[in-house]
N, CA, C and O atoms as a GROMACS GRO file, in nm:
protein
  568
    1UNK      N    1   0.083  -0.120   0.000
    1UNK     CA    2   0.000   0.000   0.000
    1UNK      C    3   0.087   0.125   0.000
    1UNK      O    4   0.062   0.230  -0.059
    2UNK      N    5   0.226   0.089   0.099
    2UNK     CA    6   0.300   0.229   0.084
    2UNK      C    7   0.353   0.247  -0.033
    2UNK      O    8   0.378   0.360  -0.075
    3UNK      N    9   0.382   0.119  -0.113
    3UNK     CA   10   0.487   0.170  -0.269
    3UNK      C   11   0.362   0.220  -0.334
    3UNK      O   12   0.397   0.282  -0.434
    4UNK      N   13   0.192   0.222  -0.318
    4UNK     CA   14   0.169   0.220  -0.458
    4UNK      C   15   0.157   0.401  -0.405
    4UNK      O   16   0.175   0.491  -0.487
    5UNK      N   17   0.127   0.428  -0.262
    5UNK     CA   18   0.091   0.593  -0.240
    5UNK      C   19   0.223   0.650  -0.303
    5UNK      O   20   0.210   0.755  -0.366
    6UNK      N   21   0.356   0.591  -0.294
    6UNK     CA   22   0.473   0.660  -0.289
    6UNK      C   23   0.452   0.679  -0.458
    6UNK      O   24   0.480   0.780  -0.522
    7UNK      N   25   0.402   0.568  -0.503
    7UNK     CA   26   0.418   0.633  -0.705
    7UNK      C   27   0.285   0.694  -0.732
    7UNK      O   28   0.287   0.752  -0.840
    8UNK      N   29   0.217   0.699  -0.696
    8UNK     CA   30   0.097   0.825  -0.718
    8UNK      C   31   0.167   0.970  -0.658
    8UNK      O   32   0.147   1.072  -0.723
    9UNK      N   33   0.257   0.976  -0.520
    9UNK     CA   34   0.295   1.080  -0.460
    9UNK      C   35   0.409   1.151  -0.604
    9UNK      O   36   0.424   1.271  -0.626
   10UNK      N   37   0.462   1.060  -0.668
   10UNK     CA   38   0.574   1.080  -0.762
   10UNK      C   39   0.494   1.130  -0.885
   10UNK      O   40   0.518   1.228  -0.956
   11UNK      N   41   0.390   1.034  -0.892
   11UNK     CA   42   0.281   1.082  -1.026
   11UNK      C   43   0.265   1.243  -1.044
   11UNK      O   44   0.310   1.308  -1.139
   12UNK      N   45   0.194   1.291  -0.936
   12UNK     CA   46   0.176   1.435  -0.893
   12UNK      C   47   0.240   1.517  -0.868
   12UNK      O   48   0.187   1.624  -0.839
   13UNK      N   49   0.393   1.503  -0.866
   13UNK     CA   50   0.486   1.542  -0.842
   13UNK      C   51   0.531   1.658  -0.978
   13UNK      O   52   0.558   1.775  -1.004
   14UNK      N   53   0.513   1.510  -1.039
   14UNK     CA   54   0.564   1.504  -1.193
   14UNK      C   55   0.422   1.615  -1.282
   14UNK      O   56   0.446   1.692  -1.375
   15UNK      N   57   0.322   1.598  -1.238
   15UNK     CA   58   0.234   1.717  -1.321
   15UNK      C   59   0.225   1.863  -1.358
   15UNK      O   60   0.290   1.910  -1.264
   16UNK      N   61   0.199   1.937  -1.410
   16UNK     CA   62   0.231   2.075  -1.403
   16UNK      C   63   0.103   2.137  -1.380
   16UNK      O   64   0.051   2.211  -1.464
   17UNK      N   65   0.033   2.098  -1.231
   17UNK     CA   66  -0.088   2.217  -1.171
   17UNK      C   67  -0.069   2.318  -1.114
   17UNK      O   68  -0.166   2.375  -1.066
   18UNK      N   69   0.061   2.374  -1.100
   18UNK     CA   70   0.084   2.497  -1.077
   18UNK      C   71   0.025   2.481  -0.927
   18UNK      O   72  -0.075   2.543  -0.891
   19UNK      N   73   0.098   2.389  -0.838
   19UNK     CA   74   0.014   2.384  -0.698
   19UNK      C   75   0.135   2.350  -0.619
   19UNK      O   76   0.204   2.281  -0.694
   20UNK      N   77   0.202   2.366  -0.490
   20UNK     CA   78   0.283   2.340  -0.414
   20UNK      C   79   0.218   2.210  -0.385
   20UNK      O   80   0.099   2.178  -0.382
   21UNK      N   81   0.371   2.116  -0.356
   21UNK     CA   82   0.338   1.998  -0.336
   21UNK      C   83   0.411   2.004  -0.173
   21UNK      O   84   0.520   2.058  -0.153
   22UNK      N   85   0.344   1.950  -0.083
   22UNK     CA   86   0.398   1.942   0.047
   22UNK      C   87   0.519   1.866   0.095
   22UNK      O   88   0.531   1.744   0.095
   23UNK      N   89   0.615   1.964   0.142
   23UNK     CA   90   0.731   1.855   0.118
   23UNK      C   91   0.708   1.772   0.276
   23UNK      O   92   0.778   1.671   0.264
   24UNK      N   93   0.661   1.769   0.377
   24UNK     CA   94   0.592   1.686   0.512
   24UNK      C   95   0.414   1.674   0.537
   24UNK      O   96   0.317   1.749   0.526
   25UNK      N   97   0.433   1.581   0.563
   25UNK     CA   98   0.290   1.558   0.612
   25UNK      C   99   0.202   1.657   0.694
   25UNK      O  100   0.262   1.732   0.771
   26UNK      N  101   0.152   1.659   0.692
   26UNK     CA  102   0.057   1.701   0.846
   26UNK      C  103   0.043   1.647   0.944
   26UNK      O  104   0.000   1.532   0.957
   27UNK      N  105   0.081   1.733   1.042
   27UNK     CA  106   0.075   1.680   1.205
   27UNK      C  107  -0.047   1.703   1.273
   27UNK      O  108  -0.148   1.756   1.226
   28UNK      N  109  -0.030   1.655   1.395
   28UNK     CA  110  -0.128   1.687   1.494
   28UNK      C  111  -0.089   1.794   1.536
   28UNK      O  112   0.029   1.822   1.511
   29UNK      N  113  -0.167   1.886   1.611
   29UNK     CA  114  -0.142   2.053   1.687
   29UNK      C  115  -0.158   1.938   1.807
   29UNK      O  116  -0.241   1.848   1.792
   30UNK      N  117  -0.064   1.946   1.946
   30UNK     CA  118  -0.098   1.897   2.045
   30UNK      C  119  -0.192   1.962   2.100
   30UNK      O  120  -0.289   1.892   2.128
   31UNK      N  121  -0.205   2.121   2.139
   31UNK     CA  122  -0.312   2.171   2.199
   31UNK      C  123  -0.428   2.157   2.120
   31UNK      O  124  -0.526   2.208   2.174
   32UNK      N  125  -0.451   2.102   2.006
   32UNK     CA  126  -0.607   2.123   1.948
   32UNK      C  127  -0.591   1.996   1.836
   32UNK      O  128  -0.572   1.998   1.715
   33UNK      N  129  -0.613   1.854   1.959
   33UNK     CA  130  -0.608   1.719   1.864
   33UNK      C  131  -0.636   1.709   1.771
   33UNK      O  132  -0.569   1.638   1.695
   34UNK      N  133  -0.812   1.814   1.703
   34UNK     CA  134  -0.841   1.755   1.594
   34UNK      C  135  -0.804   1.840   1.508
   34UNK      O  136  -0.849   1.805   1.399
   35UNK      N  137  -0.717   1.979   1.498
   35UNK     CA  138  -0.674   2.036   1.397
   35UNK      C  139  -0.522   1.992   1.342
   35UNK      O  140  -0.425   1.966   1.413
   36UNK      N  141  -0.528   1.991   1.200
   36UNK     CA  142  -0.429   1.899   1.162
   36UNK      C  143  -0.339   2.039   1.100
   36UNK      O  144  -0.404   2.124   1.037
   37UNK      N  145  -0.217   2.056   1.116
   37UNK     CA  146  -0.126   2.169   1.086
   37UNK      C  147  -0.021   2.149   0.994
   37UNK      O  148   0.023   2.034   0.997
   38UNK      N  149   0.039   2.235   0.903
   38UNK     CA  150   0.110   2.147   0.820
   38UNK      C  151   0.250   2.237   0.868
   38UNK      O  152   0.243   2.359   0.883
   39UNK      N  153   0.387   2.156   0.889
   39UNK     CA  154   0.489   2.226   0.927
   39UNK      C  155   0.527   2.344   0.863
   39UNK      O  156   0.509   2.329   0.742
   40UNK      N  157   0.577   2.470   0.892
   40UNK     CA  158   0.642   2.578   0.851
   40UNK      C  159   0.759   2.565   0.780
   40UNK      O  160   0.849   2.490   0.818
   41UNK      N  161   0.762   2.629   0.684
   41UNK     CA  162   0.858   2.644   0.556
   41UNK      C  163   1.004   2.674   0.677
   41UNK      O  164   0.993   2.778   0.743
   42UNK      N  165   1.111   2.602   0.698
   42UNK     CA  166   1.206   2.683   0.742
   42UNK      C  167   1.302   2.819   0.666
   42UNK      O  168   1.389   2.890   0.716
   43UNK      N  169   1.249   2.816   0.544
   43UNK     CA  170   1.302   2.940   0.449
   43UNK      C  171   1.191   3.028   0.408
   43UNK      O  172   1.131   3.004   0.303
   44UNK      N  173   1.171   3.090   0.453
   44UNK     CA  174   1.064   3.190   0.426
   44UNK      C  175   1.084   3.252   0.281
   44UNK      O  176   1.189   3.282   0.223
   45UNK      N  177   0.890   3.266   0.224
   45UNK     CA  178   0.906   3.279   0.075
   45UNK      C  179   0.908   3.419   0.092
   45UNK      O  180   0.896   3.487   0.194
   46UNK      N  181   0.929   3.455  -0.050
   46UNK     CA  182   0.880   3.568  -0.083
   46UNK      C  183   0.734   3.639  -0.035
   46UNK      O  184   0.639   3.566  -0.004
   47UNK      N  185   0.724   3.773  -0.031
   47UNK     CA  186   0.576   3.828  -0.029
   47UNK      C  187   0.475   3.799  -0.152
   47UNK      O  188   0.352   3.792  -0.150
   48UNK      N  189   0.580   3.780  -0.274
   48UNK     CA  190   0.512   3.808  -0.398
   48UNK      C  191   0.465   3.654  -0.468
   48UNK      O  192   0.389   3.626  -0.561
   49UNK      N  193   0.531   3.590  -0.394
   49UNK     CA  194   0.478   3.400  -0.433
   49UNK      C  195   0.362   3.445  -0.327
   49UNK      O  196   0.339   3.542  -0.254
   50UNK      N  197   0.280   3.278  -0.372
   50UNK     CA  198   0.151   3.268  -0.340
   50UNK      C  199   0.151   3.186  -0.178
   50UNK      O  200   0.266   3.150  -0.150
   51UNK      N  201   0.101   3.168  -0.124
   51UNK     CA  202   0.061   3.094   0.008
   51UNK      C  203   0.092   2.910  -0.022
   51UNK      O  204   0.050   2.836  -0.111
   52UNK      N  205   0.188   2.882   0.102
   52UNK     CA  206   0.205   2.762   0.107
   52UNK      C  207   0.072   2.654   0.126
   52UNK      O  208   0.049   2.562   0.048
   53UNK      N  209   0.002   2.681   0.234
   53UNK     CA  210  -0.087   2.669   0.282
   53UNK      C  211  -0.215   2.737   0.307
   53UNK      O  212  -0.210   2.860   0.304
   54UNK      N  213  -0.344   2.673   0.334
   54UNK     CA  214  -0.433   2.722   0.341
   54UNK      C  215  -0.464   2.862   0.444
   54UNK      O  216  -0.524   2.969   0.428
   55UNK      N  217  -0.379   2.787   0.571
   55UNK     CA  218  -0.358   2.938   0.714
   55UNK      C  219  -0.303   3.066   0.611
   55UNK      O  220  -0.322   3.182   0.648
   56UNK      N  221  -0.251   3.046   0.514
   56UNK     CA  222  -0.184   3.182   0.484
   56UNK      C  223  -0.239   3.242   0.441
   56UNK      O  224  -0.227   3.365   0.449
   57UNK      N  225  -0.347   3.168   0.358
   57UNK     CA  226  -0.473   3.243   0.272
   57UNK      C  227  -0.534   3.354   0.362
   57UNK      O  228  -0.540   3.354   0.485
   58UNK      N  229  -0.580   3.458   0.269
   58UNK     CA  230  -0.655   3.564   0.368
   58UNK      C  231  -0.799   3.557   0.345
   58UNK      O  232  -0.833   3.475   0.260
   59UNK      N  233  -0.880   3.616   0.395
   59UNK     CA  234  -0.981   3.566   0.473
   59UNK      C  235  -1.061   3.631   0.403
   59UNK      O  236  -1.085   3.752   0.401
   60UNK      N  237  -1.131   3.494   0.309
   60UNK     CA  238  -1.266   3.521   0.197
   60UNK      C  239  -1.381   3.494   0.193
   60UNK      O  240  -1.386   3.373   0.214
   61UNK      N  241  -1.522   3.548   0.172
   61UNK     CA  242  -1.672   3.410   0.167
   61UNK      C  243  -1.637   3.338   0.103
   61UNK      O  244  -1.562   3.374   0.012
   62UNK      N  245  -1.675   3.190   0.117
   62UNK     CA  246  -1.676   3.132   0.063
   62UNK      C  247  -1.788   3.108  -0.060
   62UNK      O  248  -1.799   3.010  -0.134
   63UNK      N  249  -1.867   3.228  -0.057
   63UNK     CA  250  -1.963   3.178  -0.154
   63UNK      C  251  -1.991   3.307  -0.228
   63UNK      O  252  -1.910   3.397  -0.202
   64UNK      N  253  -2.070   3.331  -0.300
   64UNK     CA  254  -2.103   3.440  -0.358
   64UNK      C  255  -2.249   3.514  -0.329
   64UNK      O  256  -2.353   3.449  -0.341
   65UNK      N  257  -2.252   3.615  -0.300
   65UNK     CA  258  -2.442   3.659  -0.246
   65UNK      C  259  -2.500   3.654  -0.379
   65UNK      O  260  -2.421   3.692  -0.466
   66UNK      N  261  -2.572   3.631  -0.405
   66UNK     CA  262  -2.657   3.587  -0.505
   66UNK      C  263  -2.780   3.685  -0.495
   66UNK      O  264  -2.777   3.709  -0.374
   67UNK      N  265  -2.877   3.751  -0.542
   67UNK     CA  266  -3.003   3.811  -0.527
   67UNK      C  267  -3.092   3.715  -0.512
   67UNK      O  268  -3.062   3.619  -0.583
   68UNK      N  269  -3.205   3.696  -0.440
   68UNK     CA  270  -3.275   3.584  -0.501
   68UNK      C  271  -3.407   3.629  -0.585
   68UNK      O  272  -3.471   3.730  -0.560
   69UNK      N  273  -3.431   3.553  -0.671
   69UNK     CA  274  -3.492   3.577  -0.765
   69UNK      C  275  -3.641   3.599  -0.724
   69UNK      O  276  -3.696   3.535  -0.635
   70UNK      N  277  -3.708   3.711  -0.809
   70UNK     CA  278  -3.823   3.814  -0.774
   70UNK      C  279  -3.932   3.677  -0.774
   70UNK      O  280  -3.914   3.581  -0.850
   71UNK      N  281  -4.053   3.686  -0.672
   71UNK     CA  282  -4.126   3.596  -0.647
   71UNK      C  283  -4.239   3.596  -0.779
   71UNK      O  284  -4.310   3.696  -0.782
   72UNK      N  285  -4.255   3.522  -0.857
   72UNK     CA  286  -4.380   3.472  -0.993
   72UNK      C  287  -4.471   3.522  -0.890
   72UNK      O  288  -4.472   3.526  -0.767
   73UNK      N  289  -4.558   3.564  -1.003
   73UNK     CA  290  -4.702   3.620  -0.944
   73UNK      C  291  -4.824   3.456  -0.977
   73UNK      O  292  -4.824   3.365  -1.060
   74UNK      N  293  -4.901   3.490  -0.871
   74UNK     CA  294  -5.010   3.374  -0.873
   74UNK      C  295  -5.056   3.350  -1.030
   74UNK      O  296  -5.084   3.438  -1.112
   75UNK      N  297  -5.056   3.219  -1.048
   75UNK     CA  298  -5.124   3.171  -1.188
   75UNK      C  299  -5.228   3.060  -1.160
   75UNK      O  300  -5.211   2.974  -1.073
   76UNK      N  301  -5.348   3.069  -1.248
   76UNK     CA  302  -5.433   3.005  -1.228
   76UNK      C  303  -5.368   2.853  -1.294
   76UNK      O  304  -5.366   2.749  -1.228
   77UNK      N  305  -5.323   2.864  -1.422
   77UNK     CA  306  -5.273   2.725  -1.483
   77UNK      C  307  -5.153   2.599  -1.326
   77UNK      O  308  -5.144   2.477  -1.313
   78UNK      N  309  -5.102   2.691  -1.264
   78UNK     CA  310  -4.979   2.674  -1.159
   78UNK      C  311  -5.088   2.599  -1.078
   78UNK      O  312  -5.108   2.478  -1.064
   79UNK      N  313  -5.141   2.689  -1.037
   79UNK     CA  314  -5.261   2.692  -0.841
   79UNK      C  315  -5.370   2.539  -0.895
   79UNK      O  316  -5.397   2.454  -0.810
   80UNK      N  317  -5.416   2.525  -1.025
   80UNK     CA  318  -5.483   2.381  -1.081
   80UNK      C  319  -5.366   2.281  -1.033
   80UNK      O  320  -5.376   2.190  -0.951
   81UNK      N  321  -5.280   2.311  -1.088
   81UNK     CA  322  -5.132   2.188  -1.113
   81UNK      C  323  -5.116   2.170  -1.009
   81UNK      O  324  -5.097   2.049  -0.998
   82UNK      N  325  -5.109   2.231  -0.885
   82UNK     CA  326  -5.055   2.210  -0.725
   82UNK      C  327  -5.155   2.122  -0.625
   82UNK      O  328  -5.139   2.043  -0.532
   83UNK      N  329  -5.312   2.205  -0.727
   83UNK     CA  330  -5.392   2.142  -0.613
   83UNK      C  331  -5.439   1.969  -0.668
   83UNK      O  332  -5.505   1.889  -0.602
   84UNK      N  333  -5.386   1.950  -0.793
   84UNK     CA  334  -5.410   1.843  -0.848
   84UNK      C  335  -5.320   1.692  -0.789
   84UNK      O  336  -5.352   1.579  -0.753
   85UNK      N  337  -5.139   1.805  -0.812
   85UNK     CA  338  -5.034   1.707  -0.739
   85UNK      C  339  -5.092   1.684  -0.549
   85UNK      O  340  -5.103   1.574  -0.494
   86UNK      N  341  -5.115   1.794  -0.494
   86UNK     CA  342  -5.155   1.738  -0.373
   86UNK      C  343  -5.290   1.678  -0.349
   86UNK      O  344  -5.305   1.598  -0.257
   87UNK      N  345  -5.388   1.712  -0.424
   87UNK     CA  346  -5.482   1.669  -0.418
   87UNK      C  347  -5.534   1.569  -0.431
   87UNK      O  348  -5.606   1.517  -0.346
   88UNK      N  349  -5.511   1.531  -0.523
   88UNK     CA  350  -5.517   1.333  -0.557
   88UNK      C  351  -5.470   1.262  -0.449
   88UNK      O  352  -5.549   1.192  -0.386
   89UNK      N  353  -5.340   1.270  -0.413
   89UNK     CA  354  -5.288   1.144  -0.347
   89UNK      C  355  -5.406   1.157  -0.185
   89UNK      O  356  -5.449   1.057  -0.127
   90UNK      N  357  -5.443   1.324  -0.134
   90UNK     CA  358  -5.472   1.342   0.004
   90UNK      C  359  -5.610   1.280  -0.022
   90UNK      O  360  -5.664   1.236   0.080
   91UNK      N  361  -5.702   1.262  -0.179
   91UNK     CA  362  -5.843   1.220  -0.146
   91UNK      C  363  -5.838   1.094  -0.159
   91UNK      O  364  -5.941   1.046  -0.112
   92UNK      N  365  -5.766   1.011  -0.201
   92UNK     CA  366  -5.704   0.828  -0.176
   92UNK      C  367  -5.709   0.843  -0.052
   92UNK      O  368  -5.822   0.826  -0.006
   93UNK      N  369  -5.601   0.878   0.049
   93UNK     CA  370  -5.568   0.909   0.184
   93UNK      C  371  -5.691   0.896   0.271
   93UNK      O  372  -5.724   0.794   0.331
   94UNK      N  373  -5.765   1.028   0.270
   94UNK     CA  374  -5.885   1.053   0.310
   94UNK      C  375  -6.000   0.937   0.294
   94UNK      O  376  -6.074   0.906   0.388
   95UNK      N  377  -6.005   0.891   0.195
   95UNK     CA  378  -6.147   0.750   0.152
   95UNK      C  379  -6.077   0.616   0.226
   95UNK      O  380  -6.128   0.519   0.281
   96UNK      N  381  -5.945   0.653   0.205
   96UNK     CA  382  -5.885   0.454   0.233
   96UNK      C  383  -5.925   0.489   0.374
   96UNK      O  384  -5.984   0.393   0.424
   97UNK      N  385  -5.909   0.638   0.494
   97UNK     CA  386  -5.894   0.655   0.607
   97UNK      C  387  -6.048   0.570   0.687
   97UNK      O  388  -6.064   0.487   0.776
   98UNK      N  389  -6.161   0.672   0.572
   98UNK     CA  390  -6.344   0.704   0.609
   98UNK      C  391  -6.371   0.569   0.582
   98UNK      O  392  -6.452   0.536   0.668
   99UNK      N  393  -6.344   0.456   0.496
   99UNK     CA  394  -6.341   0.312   0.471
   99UNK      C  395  -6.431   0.368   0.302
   99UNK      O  396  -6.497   0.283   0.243
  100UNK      N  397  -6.424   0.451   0.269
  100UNK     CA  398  -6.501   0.447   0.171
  100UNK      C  399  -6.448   0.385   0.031
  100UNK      O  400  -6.350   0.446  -0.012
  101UNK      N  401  -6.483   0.294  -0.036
  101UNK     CA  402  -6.496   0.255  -0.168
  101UNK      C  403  -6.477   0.313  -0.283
  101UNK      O  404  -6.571   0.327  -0.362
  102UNK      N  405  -6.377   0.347  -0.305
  102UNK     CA  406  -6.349   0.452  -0.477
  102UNK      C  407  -6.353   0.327  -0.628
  102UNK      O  408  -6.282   0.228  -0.647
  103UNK      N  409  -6.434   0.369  -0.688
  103UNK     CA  410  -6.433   0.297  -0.818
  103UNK      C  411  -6.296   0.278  -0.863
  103UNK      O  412  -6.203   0.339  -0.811
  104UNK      N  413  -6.276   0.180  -0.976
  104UNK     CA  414  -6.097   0.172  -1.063
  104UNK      C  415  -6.132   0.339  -1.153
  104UNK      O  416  -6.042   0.416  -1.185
  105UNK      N  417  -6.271   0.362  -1.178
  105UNK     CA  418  -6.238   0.518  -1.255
  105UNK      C  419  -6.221   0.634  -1.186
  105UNK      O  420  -6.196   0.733  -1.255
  106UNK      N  421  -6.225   0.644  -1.094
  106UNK     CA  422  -6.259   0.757  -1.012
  106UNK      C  423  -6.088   0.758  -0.991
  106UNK      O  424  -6.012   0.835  -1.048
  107UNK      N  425  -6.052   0.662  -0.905
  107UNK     CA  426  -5.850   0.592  -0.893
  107UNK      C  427  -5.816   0.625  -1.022
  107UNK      O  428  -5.722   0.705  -1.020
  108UNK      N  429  -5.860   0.592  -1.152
  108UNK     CA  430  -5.729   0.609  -1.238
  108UNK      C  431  -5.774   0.747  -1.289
  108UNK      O  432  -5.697   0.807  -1.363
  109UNK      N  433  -5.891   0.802  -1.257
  109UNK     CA  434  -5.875   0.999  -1.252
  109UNK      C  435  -5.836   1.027  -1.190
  109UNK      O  436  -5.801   1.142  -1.217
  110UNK      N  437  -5.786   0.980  -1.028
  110UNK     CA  438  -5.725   1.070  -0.977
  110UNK      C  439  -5.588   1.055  -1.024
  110UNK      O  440  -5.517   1.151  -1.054
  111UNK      N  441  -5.546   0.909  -1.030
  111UNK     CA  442  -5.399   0.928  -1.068
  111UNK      C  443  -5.353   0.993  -1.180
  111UNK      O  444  -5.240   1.042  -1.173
  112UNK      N  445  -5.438   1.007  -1.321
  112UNK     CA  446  -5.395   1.046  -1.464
  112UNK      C  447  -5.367   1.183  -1.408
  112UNK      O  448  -5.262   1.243  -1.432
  113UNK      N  449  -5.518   1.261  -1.290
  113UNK     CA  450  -5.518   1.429  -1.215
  113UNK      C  451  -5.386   1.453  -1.192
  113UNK      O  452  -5.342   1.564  -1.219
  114UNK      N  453  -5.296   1.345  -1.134
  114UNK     CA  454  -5.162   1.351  -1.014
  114UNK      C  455  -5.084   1.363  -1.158
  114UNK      O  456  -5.058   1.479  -1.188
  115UNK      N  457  -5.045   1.270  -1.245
  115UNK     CA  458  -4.968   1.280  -1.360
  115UNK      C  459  -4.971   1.414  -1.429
  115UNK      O  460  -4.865   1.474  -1.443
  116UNK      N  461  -5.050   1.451  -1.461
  116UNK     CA  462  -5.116   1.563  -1.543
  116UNK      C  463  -5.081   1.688  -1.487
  116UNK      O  464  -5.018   1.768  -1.557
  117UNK      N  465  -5.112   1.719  -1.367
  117UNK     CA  466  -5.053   1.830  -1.244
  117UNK      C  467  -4.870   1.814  -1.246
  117UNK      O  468  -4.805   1.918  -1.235
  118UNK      N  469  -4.815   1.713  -1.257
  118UNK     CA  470  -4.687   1.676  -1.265
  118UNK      C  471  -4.614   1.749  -1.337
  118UNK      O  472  -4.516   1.820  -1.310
  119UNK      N  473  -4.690   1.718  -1.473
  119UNK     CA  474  -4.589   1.720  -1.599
  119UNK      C  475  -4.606   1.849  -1.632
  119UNK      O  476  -4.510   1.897  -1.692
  120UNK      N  477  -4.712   1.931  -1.610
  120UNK     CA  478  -4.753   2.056  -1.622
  120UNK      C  479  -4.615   2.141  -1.564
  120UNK      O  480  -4.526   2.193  -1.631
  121UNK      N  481  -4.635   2.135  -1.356
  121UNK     CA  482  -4.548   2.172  -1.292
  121UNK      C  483  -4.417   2.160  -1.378
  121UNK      O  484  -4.354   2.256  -1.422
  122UNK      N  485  -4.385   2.022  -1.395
  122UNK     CA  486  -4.256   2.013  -1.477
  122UNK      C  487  -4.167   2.119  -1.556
  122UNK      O  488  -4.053   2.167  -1.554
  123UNK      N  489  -4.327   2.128  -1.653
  123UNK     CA  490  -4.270   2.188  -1.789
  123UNK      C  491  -4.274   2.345  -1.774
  123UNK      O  492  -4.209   2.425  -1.841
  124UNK      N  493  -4.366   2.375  -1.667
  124UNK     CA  494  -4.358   2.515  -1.598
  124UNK      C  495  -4.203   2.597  -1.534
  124UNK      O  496  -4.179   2.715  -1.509
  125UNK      N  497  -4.091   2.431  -1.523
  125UNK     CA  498  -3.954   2.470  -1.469
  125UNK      C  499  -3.888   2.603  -1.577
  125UNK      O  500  -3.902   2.599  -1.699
  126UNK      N  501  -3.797   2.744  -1.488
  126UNK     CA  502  -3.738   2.820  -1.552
  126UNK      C  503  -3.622   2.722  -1.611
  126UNK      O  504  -3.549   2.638  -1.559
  127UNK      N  505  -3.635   2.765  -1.725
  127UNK     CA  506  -3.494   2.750  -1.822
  127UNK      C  507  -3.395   2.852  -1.824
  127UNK      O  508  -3.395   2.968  -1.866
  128UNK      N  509  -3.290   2.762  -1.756
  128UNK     CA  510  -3.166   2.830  -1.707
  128UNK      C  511  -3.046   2.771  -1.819
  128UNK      O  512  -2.979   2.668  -1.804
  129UNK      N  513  -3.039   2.869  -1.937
  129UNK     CA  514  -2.944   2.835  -2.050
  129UNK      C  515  -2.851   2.929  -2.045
  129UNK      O  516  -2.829   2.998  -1.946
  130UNK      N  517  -2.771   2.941  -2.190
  130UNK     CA  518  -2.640   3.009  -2.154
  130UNK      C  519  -2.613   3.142  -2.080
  130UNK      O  520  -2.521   3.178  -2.006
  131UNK      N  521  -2.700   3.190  -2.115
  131UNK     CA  522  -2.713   3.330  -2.081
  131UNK      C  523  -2.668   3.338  -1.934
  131UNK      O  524  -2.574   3.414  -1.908
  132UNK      N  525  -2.715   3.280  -1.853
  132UNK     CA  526  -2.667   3.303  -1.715
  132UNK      C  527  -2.562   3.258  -1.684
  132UNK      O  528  -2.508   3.161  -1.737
  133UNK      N  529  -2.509   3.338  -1.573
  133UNK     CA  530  -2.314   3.319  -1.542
  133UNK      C  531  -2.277   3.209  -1.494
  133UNK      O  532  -2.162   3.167  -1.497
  134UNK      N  533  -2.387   3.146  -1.439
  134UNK     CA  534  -2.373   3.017  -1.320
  134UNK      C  535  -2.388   2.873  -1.428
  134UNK      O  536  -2.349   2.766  -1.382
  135UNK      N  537  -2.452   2.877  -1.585
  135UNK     CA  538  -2.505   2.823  -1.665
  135UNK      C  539  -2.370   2.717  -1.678
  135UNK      O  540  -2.257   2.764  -1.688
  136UNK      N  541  -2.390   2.596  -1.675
  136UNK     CA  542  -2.471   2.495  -1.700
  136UNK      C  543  -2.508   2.450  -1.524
  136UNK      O  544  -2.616   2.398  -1.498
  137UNK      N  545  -2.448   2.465  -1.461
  137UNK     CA  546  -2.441   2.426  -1.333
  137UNK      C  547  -2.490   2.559  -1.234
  137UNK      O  548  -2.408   2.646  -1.202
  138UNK      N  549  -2.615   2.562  -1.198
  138UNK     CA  550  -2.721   2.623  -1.130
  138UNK      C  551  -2.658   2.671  -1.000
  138UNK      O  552  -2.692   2.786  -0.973
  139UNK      N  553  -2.558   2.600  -0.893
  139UNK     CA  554  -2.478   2.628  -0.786
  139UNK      C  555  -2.600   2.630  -0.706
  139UNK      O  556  -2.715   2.616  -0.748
  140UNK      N  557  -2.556   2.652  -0.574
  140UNK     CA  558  -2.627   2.619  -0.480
  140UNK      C  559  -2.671   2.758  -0.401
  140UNK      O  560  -2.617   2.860  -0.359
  141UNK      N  561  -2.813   2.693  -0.406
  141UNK     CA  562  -2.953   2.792  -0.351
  141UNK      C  563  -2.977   2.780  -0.233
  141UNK      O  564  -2.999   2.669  -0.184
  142UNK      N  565  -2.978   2.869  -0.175
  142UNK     CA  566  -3.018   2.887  -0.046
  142UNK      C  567  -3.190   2.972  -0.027
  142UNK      O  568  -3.236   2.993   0.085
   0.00000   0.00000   0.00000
């Protein structure tokens, strides 16, 4: 297991990512077991090279503020589709609860109702194409 880390360690060595490769491991900090520290350069770099390590980095969000996007105004085609997806499955729910008896037509209207409300919602999704900065990959919403 150690020769094969030692030729992957050589593999990466050998690449050109423009990334410092650590010449020691990481230790334990005795005062703070679970933070792992990586030893100090005994030759100090330049100001104008980049950070050995992550501690040197200066202190950024990690994320970007985002606006969030202006709230859609009520639609009647939407408010059908919602009450259809919840609606179906809660009046199954409700009859199996009361012991009541639903026909196979009444069941496969409600389910085609549940499908139908679905695909609607579906196709109602914003299309997020090139145009936007974040495009193809949407990033994460809060």
């Amino acid at each position: 297991m150690a020769d094969q880390q030692d030729d992957f360690d050589e593999i990466v060595r050998h690449l050109d990512l423009d990334i410092p490769f650590p010449e020691a491991p990481p230790t334990r900090d005795p005062e703070h077991p679970s933070v792992r520290r990586r030893p100090r350069d005994p030759h100090p770099h330049d100001e104008a090279e980049e950070p050995d390590s992550f501690d040197d980095l200066p202190d950024e969000p990690f994320y970007r503020n985002v606006p969030p996007a202006p709230i859609r105004p009520r639609h009647r085609g939407r408010t059908m589709a919602w009450m259809a997806v919840l609606g179906a499955p809660i009046a199954i729910v409700v009859a199996t609860i009361l012991q009541v008896w639903l026909s196979k037509a009444v069941l496969l209207g409600l389910g085609f109702t549940f499908v139908a409300g679905s695909i609607y919602l579906i196709s109602q999704l914003p299309e997020h194409g090139p145009g936007r900065p974040d495009w193809p990959d949407d990033g994460a919403a809060i």
